[in-house]
C-alpha positions, -999 to +999 in steps of 0.1 A: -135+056+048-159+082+043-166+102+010-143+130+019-112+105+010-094+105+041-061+088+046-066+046+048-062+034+084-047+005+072-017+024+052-011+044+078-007+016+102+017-001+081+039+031+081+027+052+051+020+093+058-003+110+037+020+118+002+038+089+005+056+076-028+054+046-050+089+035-037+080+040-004+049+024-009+072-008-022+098-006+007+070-011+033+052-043+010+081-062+022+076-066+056+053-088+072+016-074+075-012-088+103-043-107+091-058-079+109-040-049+086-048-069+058-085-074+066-087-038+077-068-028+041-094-053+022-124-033+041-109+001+034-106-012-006-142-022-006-156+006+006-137+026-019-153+005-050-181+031-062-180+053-093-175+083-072-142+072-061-130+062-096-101+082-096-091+076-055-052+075-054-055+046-028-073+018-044-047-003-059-024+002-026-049-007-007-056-037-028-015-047-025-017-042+014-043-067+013-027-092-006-004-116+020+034-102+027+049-132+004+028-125-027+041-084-022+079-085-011+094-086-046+083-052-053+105-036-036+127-053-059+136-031-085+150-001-062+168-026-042+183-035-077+193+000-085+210+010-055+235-021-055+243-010-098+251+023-079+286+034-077+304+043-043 
């Protein structure tokens, strides 16, 4: 990822679009993610690390695709939760 902050490979390959949202974001940690997306997500985070990207929007996703599937897929927990307290 070059300086001009372009859109992670590695969220995009996981099904993310460019102004994706946290719950999406949370929907998508649940399912199962390749050693390769993961490495690919780890090499993307890494080469986000410098001062000038302090305030990059896509560090701490990146850092969560990273992570294996079964250490991610409660997030998603909390709007799954909602939707079943929601009435018909």
């Amino acid at each position: 990822m070059s300086h001009d902050n372009r859109f992670p490979r590695s969220l995009a390959a996981i099904g993310l679009n460019p102004g994706f949202t946290h719950q999406q974001f949370c929907f998508m940690m649940e399912l199962e993610r390749s050693d390769y997306i993961r490495e690919l997500a780890h090499q993307e985070w890494l080469n986000i690390q410098g001062e000038e990207y302090e305030n990059s929007p896509y560090r701490w996703y990146l850092s969560y695709v990273s992570m294996k599937s079964e250490y991610t897929r409660d997030m998603v927990y909390p709007y799954k939760s909602k939707n079943k307290n929601k009435e018909p």
